[in-house]
C-alpha positions in Angstrom: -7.7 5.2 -24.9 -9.1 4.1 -28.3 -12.8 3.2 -28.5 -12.0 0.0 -29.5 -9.7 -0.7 -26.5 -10.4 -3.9 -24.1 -11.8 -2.5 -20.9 -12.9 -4.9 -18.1 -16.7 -3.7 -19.1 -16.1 -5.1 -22.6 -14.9 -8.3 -21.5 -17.4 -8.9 -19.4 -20.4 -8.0 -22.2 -22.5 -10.4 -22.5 -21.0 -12.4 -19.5 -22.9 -13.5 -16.7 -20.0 -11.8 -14.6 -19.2 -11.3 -10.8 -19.5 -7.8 -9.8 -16.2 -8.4 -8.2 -14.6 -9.1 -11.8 -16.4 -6.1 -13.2 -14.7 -4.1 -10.9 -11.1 -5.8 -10.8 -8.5 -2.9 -10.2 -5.2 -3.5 -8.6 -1.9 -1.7 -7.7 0.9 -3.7 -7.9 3.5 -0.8 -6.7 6.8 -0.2 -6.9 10.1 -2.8 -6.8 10.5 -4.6 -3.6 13.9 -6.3 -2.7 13.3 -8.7 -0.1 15.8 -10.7 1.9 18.4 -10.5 4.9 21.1 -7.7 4.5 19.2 -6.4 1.8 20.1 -2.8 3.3 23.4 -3.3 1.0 21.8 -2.4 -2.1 20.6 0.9 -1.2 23.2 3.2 -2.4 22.8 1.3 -6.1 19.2 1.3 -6.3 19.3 5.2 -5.7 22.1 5.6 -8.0 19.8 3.8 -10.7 17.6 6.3 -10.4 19.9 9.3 -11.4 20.1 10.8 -8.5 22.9 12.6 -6.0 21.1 14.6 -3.6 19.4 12.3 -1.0 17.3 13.4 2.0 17.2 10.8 4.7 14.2 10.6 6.6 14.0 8.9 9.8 13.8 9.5 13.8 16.1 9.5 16.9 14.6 6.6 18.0 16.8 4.5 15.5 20.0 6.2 16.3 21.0 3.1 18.8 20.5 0.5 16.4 23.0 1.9 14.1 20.6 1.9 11.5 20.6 5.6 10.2 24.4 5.8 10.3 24.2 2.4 8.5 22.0 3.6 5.9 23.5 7.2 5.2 27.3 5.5 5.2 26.1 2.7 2.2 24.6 5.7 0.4 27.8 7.9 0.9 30.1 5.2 -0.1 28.6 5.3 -3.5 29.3 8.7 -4.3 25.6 10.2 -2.7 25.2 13.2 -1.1 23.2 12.6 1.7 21.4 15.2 4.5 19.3 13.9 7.2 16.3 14.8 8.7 15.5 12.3 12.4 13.1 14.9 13.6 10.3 12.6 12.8 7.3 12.0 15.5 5.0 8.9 16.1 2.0 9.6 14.7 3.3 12.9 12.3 1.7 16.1 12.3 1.5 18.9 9.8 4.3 20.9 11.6 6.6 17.2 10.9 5.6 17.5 7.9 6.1 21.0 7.2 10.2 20.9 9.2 10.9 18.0 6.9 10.1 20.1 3.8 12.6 23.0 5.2 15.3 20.4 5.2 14.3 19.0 1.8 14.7 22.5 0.6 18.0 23.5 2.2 19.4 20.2 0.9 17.8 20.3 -2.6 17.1 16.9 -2.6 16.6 14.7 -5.7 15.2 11.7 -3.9 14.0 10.9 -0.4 14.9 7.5 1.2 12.4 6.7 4.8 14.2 4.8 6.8 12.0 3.4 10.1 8.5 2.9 11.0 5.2 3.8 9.7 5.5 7.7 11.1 9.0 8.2 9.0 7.8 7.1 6.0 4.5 8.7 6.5 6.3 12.4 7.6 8.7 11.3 3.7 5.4 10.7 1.4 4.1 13.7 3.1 7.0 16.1 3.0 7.0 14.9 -1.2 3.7 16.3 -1.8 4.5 19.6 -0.5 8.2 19.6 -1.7 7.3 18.9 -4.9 3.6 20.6 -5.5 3.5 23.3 -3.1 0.5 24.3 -0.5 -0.4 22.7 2.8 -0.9 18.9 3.3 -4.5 19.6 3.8 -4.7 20.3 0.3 -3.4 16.6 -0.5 -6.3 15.0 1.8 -7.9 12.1 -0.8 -6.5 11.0 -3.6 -5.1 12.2 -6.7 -5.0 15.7 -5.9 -0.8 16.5 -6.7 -0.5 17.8 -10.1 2.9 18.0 -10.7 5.5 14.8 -10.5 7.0 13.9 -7.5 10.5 12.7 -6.1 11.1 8.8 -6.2 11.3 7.2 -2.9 12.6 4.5 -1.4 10.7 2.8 1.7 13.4 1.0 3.9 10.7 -0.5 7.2 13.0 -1.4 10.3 9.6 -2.4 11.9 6.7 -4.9 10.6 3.5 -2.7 11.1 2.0 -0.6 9.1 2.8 -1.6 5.6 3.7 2.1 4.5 6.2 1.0 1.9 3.4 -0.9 -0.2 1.1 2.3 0.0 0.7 5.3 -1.7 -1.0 6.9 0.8 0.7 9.6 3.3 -1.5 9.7 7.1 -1.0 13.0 8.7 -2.5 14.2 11.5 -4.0 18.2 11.5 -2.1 19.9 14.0 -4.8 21.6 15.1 -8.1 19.1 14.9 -5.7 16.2 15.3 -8.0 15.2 12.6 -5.8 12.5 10.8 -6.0 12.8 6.8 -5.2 10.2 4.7 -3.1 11.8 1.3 -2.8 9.2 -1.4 -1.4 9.4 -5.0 0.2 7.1 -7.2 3.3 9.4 -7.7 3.6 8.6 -3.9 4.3 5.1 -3.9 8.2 3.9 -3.4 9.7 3.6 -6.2 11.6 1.2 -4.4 10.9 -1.2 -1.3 13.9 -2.5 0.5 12.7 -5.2 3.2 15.5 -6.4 5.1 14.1 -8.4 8.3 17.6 -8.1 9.9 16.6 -4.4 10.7 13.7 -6.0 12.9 16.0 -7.6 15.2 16.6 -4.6 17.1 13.2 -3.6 18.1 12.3 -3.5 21.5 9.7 -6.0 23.0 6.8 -3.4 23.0 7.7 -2.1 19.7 7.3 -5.5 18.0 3.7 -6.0 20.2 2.2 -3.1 18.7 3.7 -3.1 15.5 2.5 -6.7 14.7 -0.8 -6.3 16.0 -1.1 -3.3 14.1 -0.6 -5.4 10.9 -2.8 -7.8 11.9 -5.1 -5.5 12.3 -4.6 -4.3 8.8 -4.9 -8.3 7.1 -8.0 -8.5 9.0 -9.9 -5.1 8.1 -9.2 -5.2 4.4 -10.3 -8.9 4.4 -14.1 -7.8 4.8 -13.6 -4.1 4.1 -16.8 -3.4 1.2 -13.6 -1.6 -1.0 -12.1 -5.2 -1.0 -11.5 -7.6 -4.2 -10.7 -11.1 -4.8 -6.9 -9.8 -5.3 -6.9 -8.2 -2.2 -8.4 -10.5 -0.4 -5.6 -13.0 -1.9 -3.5 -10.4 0.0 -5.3 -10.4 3.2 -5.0 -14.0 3.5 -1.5 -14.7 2.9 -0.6 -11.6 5.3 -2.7 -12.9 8.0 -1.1 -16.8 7.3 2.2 -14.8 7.9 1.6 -12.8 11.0 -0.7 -15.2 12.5 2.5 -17.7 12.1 5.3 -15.5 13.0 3.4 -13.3 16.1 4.3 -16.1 18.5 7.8 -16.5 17.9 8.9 -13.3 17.9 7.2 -12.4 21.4 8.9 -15.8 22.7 12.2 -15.6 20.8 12.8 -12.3 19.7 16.0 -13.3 17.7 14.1 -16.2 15.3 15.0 -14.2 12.0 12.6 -16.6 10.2 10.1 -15.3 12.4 11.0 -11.9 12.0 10.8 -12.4 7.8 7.3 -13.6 8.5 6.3 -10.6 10.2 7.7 -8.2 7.8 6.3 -9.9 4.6 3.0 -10.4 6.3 2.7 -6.7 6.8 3.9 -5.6 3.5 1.3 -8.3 1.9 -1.2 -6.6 4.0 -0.1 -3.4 2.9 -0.3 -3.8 -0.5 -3.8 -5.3 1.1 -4.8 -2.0 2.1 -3.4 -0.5 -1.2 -5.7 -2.3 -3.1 -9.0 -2.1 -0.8 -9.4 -0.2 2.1 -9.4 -0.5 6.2 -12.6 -0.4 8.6 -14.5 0.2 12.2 -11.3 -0.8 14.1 -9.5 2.1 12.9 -11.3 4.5 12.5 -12.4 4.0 16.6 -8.7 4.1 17.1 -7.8 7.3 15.8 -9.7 9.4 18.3 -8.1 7.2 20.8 -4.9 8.6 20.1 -5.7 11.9 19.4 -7.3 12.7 22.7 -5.7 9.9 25.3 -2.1 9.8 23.6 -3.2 5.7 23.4 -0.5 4.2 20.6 -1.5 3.5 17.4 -1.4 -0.3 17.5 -3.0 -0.7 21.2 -5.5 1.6 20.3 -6.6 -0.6 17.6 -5.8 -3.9 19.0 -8.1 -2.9 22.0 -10.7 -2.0 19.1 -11.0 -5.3 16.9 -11.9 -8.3 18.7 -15.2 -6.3 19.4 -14.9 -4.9 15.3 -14.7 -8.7 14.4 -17.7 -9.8 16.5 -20.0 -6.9 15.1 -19.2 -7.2 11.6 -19.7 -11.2 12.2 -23.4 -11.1 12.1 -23.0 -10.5 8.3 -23.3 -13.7 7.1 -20.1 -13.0 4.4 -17.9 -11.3 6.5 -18.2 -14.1 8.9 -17.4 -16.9 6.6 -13.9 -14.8 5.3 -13.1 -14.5 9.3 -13.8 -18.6 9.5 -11.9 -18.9 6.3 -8.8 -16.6 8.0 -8.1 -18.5 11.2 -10.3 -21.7 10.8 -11.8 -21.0 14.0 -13.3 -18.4 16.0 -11.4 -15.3 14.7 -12.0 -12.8 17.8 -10.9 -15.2 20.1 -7.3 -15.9 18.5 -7.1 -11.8 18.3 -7.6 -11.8 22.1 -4.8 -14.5 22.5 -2.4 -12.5 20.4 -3.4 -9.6 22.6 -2.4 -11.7 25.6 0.8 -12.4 24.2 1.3 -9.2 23.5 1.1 -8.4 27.2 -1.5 -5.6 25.9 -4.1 -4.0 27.9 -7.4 -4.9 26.7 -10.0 -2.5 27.8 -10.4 1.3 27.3 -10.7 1.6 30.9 -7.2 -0.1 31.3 -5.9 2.8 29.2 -7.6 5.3 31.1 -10.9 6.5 28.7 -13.4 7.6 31.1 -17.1 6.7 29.7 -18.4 10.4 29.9 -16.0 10.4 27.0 -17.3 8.2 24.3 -20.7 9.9 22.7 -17.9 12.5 22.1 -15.2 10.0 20.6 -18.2 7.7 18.5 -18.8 11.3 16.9 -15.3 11.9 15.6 -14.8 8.4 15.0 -18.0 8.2 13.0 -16.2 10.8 10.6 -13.0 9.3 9.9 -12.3 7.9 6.3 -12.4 4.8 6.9 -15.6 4.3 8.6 -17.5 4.4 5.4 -15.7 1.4 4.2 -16.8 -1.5 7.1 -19.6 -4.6 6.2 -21.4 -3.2 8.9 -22.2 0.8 8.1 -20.8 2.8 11.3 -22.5 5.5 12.3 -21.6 7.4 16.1 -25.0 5.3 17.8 -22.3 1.8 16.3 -19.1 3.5 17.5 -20.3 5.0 20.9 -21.4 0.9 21.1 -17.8 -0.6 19.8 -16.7 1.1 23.0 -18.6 0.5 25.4 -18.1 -2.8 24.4 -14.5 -2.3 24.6 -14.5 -0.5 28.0 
């Protein structure tokens, strides 16, 4: 970059700037095709990229909704040669990672395509580092650390959760500690985002519960999150407008595709959300949760951040943003989602024992992103998030 180049910093000399402007980054991603049957274009969009070899990367849990099949027949009808891996896990581990890399290899694959929840595209970003750099996903945990280019993918969500297909950021759960590390690296963004909310129509009641809540959870964390911007926050908002909108209709009338196109926009907006700032208290309490009890993902942290919201509310900021979300009290609406979710709502209900929790504030007082809520979390503000939740 030449001396004389325009940097933020220059721009704001001599300005009487917000820090927020001073610090104005944002990643816009990859292409995202939006829109009912947008499935159809997948075999072009990988053609465009020069590709022939394609490793499909999804789980069994899809196979009776057609959509893998789907998927693999539009690619194979354009010429693509196509070998898939559905070995992927909820919540992947290492040793997901490291069978989808075998199969990568066998099949020599040019591109990968994740086709499903957050856990198959997770187990495809992750089996790219390693396919394409070498070593052991623990040597991708942070950001920036692959050296060498990586594979284009394409992020095809059948679910409206976790936002994975606006991320570049791989979570992958040690094996062993059950630690889960968060990889991220540019190269490991989609290329392409294919959202196509007649894929959601086939999720099962429970599936759509914790899914949604699980991108709520997400519009509401990076809303306050200290990482956040006045572009992310832009984000947050209009994903939490979405869900907050569509939640409703798709517990009472699962077939409203409008409903469903609100729900998967919302969590891609808060996605990219997450992209460009960071999450909080609520998960980093959940990931012990599921480590040690099994507890899903998105009950784990629903259960979490009702009592999240109320803590970080006695900053004065954070609670005008919650205010500015819902126009109302915020923690309240969370537990009516909750209801509607037909979710249980205390760690008791899901069977945490209290001799248990000095032991889960410590690990959760580690996690990544602990470090990035209002209210600083330490394990004496953890072990008191649940207890509260208990």
């Amino acid at each position: 970059m030449p001396e004389d180049a325009l940097t933020i910093d220059s721009l704001c000399a001599g300005l009487d700037a917000p820090d927020w402007l001073k610090r104005f980054e944002h990643a816009p991603g990859g292409e995202v095709i939006y829109g009912p049957g947008a499935l159809s274009c997948l075999g072009d969009k990988v053609l465009a990229l020069g590709v022939e070899r394609v490793l499909l990367v999804t789980d069994k849990g899809l196979a009776k909704a057609g959509h893998p099949d789907r998927a693999q027949g539009i690619m194979e009808g354009v010429g693509l040669t196509v070998t898939r891996f559905d070995d992927v896990h909820e919540n992947p581990t290492t040793e997901d990672v490291d069978r989808c890399v075998a199969v990568a290899r066998e099949a020599d694959a040019q591109i990968i395509v994740g086709l499903g929840g957050g856990s198959s595209m997770d187990t495809a970003k992750g089996c790219n580092f390693i396919y394409t750099n070498g070593g052991r996903m623990q040597d991708y945990w942070g950001v920036g650390k692959a050296t060498k280019p990586m594979l284009p993918l394409i992020a095809v969500p059948t679910t409206s959760g976790t936002g994975s297909e606006c991320q570049s950021f791989a979570l992958i759960a040690d094996a062993e500690t059950h630690m889960k590390m968060a990889c991220g690296d540019k190269k490991a963004a989609a290329a392409v985002a294919i959202l196509d909310p007649e894929l959601t129509l086939t999720q099962p009641p429970a599936v759509t519960a914790l899914t949604g809540i699980d991108a709520v959870s997400h519009a509401v964390e990076t809303a306050v999150c200290t990482k956040r911007t006045d572009i992310s926050l832009a984000y947050s908002r209009v994903a939490f407008a979405l869900l907050n909108q569509g939640f409703e209709r798709v517990m009472t009338t699962p077939d409203d595709l409008e409903a469903r196109a609100r729900m998967q926009l919302g969590a891609a907006f808060a996605g990219t959300a997450i992209e460009n700032s960071m999450l909080g208290a609520a998960h980093s309490c959940a990931n012990p949760l599921t480590a040690h009890f099994g507890i899903v993902h998105g009950q784990a942290v629903g259960t979490m951040l009702p009592h999240v919201v109320r803590m970080n509310r006695q900053l004065d900021e954070a609670a005008r943003i919650y205010e500015s979300l819902n126009g109302g009290n915020l923690d309240e609406r969370l537990e009516q989602l909750l209801r509607l979710a037909r979710m249980d709502r205390t760690l008791a209900d899901l069977g945490v024992g209290e001799d248990t929790l000095p032991g889960l504030a410590e690990e959760a007082a580690k996690q990544w992103t602990a470090q990035f809520n209002p209210v600083p979390i330490t394990a004496v503000e953890a072990e008191r998030l649940y207890r509260a939740a208990m």
